[in-house]
N, CA and C of each residue as an Amber inpcrd file, in Angstrom:
protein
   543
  18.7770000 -33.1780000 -11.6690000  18.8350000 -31.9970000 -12.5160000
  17.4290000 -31.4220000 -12.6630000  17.4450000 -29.9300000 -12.4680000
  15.8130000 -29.4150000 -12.9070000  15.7740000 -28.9970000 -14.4800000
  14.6760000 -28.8970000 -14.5610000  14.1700000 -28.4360000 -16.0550000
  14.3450000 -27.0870000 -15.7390000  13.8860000 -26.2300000 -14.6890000
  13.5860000 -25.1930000 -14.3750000  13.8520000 -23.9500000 -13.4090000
  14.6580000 -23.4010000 -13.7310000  15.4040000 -22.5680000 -12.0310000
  14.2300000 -21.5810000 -11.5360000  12.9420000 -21.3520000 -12.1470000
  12.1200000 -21.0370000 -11.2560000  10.7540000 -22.0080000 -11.5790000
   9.8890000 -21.8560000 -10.7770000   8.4270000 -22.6950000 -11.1970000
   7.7610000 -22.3380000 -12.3890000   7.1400000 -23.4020000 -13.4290000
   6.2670000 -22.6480000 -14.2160000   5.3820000 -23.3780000 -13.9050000
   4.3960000 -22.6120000 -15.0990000   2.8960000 -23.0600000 -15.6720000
   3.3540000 -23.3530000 -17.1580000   1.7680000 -24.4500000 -17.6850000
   1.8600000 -24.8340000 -18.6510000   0.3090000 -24.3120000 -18.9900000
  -0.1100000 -23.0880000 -19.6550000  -1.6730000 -22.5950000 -19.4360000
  -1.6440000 -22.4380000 -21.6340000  -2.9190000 -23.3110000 -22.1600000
  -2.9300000 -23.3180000 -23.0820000  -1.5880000 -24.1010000 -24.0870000
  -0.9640000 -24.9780000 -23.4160000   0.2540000 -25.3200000 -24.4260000
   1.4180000 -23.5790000 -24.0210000   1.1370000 -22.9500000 -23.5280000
   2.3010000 -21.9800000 -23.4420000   3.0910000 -21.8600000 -21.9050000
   4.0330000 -22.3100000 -21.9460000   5.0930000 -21.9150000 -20.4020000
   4.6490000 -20.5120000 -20.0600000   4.3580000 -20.7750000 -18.5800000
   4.4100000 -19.3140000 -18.0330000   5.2730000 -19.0580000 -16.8190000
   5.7910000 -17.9770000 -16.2180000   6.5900000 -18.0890000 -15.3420000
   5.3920000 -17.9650000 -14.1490000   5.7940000 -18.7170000 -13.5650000
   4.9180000 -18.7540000 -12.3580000   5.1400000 -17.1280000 -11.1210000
   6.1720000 -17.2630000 -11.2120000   6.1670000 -15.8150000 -10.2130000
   6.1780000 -14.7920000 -10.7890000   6.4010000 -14.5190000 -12.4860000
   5.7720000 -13.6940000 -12.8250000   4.1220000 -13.5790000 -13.0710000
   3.4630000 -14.4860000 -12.9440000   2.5230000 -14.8000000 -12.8930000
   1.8100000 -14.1490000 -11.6810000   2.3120000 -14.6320000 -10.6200000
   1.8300000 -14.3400000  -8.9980000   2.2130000 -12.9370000  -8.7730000
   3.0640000 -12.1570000  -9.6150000   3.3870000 -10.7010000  -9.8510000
   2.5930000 -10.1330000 -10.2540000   1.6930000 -10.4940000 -11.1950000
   1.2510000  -9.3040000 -11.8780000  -0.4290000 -10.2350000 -11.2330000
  -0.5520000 -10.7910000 -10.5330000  -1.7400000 -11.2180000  -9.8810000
  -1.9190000  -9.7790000  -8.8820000  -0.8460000 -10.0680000  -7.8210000
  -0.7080000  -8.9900000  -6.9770000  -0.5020000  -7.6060000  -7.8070000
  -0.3720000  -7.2010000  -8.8020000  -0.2330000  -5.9380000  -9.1770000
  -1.4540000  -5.5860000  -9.4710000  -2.2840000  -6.5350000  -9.8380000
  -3.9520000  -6.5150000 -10.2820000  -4.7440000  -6.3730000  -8.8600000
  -4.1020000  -6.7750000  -7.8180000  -4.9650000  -6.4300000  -6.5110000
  -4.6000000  -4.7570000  -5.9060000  -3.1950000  -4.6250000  -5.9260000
  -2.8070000  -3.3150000  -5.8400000  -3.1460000  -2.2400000  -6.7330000
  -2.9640000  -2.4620000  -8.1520000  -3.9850000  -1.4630000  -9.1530000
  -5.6290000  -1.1970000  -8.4620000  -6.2990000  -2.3780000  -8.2890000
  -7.9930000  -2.3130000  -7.9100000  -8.1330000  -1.5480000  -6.6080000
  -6.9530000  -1.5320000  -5.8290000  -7.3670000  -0.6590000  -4.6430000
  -6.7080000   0.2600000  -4.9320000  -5.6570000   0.6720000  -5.5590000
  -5.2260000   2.2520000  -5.7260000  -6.7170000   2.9760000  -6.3000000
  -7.3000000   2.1340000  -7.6140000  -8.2370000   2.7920000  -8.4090000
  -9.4720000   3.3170000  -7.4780000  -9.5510000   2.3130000  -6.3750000
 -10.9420000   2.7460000  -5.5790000 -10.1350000   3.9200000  -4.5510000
  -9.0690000   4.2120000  -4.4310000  -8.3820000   5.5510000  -3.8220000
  -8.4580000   6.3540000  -4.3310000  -8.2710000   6.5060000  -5.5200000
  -8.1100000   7.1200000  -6.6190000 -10.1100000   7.9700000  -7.0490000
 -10.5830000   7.2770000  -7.0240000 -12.1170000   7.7800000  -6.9510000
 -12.5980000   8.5770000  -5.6060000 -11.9500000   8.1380000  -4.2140000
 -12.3110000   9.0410000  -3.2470000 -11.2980000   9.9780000  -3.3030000
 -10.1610000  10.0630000  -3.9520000  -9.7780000  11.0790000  -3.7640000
 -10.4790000  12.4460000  -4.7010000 -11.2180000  12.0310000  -5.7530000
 -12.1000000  12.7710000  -6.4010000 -12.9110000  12.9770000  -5.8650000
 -13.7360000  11.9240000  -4.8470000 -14.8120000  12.5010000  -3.8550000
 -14.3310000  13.4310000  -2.7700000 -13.1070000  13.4570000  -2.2550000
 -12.9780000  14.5380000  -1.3190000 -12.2670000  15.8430000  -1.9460000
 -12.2320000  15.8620000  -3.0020000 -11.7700000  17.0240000  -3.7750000
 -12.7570000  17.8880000  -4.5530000 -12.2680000  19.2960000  -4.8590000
 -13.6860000  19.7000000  -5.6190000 -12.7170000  20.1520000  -7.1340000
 -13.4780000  20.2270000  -8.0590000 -12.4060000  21.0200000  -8.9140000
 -12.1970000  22.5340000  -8.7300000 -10.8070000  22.9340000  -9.1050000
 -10.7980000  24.3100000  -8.8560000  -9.6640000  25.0750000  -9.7650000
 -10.7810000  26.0840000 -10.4480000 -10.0240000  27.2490000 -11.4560000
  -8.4260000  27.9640000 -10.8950000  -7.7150000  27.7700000 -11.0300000
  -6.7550000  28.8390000 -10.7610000  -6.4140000  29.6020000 -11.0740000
  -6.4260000  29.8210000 -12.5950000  -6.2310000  31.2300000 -13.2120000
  -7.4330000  32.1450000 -12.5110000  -8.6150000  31.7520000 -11.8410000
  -9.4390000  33.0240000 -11.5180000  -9.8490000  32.1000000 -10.0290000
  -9.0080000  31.4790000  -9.4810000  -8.3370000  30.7830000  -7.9600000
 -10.1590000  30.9870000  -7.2770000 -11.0380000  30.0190000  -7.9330000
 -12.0170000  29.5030000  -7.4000000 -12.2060000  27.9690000  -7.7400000
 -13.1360000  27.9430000  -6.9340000 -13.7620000  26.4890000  -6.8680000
 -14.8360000  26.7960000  -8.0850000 -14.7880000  25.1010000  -8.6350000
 -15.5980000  24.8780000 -10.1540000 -16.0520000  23.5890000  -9.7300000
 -17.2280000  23.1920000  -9.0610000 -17.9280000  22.1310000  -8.9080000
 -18.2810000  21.2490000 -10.0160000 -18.8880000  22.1840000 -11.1200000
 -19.5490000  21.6250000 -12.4870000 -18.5970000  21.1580000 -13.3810000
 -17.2340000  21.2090000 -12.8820000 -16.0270000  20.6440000 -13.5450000
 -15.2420000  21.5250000 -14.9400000 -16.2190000  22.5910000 -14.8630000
 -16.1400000  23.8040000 -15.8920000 -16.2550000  25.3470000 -15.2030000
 -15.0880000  26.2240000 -15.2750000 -14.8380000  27.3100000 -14.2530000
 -16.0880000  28.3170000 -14.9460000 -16.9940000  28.8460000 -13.4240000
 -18.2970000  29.8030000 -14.0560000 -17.7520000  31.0770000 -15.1710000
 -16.7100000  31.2730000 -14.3290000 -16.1130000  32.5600000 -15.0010000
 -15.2770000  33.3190000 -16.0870000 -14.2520000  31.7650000 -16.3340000
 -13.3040000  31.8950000 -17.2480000 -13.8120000  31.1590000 -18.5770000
 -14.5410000  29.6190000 -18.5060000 -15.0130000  28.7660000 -18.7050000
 -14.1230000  27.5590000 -19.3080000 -12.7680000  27.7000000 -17.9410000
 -11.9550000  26.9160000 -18.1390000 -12.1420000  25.5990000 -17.9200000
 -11.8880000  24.2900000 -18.4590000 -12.1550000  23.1480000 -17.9110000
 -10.8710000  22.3270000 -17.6820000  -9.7470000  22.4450000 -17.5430000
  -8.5120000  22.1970000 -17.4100000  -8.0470000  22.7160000 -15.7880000
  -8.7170000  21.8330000 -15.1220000  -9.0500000  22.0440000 -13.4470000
  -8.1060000  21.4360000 -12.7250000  -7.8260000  22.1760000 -11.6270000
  -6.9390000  21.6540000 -10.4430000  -7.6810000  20.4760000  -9.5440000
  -7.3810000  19.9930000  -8.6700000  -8.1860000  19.2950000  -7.7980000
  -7.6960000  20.2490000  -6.5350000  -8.6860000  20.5270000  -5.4270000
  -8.8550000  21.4600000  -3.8670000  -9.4880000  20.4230000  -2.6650000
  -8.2650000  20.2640000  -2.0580000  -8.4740000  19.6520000  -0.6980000
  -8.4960000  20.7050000   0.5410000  -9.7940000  21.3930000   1.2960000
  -9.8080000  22.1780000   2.0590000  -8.7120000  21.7570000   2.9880000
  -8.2020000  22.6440000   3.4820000  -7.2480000  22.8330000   4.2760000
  -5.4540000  21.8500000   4.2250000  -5.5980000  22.0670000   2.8390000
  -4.1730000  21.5270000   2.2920000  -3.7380000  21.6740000   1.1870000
  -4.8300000  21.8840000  -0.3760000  -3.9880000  22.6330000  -1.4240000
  -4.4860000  22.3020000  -2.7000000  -3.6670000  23.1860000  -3.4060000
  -4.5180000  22.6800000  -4.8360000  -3.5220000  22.2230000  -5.4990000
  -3.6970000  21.4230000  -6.7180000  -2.8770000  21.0820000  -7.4490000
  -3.5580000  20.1190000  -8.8660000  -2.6270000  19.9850000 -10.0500000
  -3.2840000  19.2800000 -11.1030000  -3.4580000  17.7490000 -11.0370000
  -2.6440000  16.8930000 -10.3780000  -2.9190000  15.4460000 -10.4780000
  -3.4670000  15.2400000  -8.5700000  -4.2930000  13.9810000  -8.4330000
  -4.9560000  13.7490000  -7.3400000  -3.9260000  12.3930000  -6.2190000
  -2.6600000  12.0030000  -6.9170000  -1.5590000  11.4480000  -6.1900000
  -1.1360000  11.8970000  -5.1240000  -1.3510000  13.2060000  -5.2000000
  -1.0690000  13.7220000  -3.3660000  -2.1920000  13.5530000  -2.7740000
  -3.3910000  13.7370000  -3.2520000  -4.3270000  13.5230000  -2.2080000
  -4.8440000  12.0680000  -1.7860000  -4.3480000  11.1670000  -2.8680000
  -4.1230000   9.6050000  -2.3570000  -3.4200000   9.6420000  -1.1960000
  -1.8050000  10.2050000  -1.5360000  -1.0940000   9.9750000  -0.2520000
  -1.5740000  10.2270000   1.2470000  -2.0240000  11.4180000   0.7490000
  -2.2390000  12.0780000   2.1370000  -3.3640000  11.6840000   2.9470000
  -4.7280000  11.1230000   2.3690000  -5.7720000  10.2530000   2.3280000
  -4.7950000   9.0900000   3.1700000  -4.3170000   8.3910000   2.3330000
  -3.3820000   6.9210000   3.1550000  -2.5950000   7.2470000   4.6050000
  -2.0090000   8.6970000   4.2880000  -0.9410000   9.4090000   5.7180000
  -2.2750000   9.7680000   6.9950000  -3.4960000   9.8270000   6.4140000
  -4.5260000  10.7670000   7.2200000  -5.3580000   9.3700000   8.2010000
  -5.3840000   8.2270000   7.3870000  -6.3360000   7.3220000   7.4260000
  -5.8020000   6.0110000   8.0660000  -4.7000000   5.8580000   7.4450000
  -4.2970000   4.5160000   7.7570000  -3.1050000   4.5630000   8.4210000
  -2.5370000   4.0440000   9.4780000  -1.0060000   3.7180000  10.5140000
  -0.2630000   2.3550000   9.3130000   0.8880000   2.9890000   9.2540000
   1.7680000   1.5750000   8.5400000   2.2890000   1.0200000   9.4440000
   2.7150000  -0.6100000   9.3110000   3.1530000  -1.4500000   9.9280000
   4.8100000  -0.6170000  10.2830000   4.6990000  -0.8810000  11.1580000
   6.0740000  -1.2390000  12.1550000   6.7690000  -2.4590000  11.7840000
   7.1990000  -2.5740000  10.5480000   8.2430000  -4.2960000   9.9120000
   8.9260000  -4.6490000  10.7050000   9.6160000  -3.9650000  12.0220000
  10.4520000  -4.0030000  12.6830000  10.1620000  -4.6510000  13.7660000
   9.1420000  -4.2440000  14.2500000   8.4900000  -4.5780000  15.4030000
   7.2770000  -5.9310000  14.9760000   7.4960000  -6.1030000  13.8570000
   6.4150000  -7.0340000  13.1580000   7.3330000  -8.6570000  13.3730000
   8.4250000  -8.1950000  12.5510000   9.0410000  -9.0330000  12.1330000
   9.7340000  -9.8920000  13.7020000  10.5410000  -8.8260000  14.4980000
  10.6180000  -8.8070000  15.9390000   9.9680000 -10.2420000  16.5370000
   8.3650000  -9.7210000  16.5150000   7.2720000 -10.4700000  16.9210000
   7.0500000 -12.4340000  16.6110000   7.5280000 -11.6930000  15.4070000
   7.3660000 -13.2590000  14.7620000   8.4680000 -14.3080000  14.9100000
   9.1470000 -13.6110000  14.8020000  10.9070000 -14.8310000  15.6500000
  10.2340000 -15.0840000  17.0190000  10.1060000 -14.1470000  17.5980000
  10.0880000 -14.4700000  19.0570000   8.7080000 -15.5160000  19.5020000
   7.4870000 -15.0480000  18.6490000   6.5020000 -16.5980000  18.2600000
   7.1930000 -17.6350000  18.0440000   8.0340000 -17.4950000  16.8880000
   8.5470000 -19.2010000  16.1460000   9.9010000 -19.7310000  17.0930000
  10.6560000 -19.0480000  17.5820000  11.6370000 -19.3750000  18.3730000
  11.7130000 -19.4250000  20.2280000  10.9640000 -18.9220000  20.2490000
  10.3160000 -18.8310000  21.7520000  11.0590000 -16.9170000  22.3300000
  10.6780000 -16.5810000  23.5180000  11.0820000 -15.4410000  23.6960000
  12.4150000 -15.4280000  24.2220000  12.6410000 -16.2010000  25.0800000
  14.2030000 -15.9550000  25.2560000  15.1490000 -17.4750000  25.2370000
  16.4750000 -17.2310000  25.3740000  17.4680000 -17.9080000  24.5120000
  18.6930000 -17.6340000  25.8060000  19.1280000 -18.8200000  26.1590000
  19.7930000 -19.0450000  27.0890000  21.4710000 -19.3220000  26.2800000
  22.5880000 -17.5870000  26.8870000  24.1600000 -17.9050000  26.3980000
  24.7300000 -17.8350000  27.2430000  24.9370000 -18.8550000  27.7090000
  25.9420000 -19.3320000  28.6260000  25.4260000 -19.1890000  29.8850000
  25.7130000 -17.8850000  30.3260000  24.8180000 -17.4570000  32.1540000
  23.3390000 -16.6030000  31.9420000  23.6160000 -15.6200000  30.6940000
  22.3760000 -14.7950000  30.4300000  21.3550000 -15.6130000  29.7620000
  20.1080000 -15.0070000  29.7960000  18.7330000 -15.0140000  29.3420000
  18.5290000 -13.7480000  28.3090000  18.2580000 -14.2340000  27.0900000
  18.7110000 -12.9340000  25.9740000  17.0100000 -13.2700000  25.3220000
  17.0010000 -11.7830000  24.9940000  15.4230000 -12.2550000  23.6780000
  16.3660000 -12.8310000  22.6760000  15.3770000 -13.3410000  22.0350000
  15.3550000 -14.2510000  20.7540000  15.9290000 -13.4620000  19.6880000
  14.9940000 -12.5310000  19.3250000  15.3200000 -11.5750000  18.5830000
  16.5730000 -10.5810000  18.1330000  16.7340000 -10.4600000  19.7000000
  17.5220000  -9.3890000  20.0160000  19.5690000 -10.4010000  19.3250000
  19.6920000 -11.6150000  20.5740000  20.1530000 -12.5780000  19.6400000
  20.5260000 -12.6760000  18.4430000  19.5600000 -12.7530000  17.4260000
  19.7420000 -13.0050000  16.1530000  19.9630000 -11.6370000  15.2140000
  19.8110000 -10.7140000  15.8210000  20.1130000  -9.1370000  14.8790000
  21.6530000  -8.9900000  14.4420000  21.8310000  -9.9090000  14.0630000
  23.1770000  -9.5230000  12.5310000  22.8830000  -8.5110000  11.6580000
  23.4650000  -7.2120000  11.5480000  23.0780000  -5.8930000  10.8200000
  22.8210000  -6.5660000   9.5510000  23.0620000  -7.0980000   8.8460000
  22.8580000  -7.8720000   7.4930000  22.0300000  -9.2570000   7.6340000
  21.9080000  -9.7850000   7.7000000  21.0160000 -11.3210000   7.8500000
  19.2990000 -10.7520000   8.0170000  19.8490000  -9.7450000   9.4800000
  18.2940000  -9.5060000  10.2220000  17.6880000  -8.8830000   8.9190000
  18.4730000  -8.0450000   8.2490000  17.6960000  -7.2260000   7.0900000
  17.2560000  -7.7800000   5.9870000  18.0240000  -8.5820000   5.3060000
  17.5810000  -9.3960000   4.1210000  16.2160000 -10.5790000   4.8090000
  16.2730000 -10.9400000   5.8260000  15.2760000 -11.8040000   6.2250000
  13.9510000 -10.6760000   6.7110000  14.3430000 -10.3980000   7.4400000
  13.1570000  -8.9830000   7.2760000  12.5690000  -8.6070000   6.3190000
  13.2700000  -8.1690000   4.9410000  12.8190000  -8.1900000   3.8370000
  12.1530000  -9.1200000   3.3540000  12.3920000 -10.4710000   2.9980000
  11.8370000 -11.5440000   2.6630000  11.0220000 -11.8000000   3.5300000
  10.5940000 -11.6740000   4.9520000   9.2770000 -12.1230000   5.5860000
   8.3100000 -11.2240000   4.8180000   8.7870000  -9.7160000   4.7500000
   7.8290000  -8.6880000   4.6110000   7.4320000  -8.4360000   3.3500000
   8.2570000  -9.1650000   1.7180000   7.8830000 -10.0170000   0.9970000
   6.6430000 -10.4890000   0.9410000   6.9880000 -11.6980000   1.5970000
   6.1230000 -13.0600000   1.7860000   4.7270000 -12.6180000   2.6820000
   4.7900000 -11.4800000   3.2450000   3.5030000 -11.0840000   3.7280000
   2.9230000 -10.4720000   2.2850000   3.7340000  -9.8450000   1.7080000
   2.7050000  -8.7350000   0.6840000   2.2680000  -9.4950000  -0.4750000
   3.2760000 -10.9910000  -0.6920000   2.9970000 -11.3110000  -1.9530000
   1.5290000 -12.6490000  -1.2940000   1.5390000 -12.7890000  -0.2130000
  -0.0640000 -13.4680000   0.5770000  -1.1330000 -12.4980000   0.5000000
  -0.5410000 -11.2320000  -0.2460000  -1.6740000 -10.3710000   0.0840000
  -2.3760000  -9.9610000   1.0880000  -1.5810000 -10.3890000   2.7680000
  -1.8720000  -9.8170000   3.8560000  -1.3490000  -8.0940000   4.1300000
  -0.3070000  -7.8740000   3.5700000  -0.2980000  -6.4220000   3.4250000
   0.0770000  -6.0290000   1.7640000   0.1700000  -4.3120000   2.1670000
   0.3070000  -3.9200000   0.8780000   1.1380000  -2.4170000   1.0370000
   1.7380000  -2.0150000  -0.0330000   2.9150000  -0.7450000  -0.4370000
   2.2470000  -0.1600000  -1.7080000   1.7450000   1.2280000  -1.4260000
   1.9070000   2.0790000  -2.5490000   3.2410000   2.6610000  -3.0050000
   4.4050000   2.4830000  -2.3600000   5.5910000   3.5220000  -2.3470000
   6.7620000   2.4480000  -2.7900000   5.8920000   1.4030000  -2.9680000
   7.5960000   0.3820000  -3.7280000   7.9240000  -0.0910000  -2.2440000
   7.2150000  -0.5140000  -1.0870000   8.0070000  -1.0400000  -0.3290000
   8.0930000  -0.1990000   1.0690000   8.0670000   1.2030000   0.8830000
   9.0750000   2.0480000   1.9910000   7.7250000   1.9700000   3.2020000
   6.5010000   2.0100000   3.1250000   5.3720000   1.7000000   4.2310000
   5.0620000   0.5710000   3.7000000   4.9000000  -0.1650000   4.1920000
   3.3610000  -0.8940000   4.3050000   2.3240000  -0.9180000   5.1630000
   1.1370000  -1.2770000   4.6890000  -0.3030000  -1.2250000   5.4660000
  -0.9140000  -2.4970000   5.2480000  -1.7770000  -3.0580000   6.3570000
  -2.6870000  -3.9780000   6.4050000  -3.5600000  -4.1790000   5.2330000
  -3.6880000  -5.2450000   4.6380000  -4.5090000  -4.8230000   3.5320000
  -6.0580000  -4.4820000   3.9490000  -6.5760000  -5.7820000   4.9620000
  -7.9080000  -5.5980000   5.5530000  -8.0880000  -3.7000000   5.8810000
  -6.4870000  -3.2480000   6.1460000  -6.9660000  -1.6840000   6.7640000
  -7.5790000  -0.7700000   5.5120000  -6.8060000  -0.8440000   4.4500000
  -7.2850000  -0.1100000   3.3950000  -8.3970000  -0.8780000   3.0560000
  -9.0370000  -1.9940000   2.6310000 -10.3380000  -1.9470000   2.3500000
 -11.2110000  -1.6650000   3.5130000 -10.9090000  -1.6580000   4.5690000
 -12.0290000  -1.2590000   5.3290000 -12.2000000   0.3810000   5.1240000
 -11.0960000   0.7990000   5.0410000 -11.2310000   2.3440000   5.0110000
 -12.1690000   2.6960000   3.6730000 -12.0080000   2.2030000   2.1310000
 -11.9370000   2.0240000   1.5630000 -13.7580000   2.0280000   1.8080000
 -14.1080000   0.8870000   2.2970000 -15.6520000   0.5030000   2.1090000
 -15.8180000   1.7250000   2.8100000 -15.5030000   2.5630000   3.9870000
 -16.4010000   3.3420000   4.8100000 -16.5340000   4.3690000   4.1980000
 -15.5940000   4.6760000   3.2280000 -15.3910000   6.3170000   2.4140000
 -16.8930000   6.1440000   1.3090000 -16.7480000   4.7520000   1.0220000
 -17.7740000   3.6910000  -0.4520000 -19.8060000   4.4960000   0.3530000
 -19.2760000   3.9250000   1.6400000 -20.2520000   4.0560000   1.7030000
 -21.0600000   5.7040000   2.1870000 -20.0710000   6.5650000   2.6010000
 -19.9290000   7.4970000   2.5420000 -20.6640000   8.0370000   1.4650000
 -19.3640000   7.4930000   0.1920000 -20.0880000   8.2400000  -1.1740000
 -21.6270000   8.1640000  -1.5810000 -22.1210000   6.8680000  -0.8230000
 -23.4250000   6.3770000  -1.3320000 -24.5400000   7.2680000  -0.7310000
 -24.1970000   7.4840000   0.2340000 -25.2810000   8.0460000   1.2860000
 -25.1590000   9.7550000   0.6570000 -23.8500000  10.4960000   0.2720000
 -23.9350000  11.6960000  -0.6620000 -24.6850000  11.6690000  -1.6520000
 -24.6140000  10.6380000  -2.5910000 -25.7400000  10.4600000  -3.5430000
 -26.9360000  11.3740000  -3.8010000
């Protein structure tokens, strides 16, 4: 019999759930790199007046002396919050994994490439694609990659990216900013 249908911790005399634990670990790594996205997307943006549809560098419009500013990405748009220009920063910068072709990969590592039925020579992969099985296990590899913190999802899941890719991008924009200085 278990004490426990998932793992805990015992931190200070208080039970903790362990995978909620390892949840909000990873939400603390995904917050720290949205936030450093979140700052270049202010570095590649300028502020900009719209009621008198100029650019306001000083973060205060020369003319109106509005300070309730859009953010302006040359050659794509203006708007009040800087979430699109994260995205589009991530759509511009970084390639998402192929889960498909990821996951693919990795059976055919752990199981070898092909699989002998009866007279044919079949991939591995190909084999094992049950419209349902392949997907829930797909899911759970691609899981078990994000919660290792080898990749990562701004969108709940629907891309993922390398994590090494966004911090590298990440440092080059860093250092970018430094050398603007």
């Amino acid at each position: 019999m278990t004490l426990f249908s998932t793992p805990c911790l015992w931190v200070k005399g208080v039970e903790i759930d362990a995978s909620k634990l390892q949840q909000k670990v990873l939400n603390m790594c995904s917050q720290n790199l949205l936030e450093k996205l979140n700052k270049i997307a202010y570095f590649k943006t300028t502020p900009f007046c719209y009621t008198c549809y100029e650019e306001a560098p000083t973060g205060i419009c020369k003319t109106c002396s509005n300070d309730d500013l859009m953010r302006l990405k040359k050659d794509s748009g203006v708007e009040f919050d800087i979430d699109w220009v994260v995205e589009e920063l991530i759509d511009e910068n970084l390639n998402p994994i192929d889960s498909e072709e990821l996951f693919e990969q990795m059976i055919d590592d752990c199981y070898g490439e092909e699989v002998q039925v009866g007279f044919l020579n079949l991939s591995t992969s190909q084999v094992m694609k049950d419209p349902i099985a392949w997907d829930i296990a797909k899911g759970e590899y691609m899981d078990g990659l994000e919660q290792d913190e080898e990749i990562i999802s701004f969108d709940n899941g629907a891309n993922y990216y390398w994590k090494y890719d966004v911090e590298n991008y990440i440092e080059e924009v860093e250092q970018e900013m430094e050398e603007a200085a």
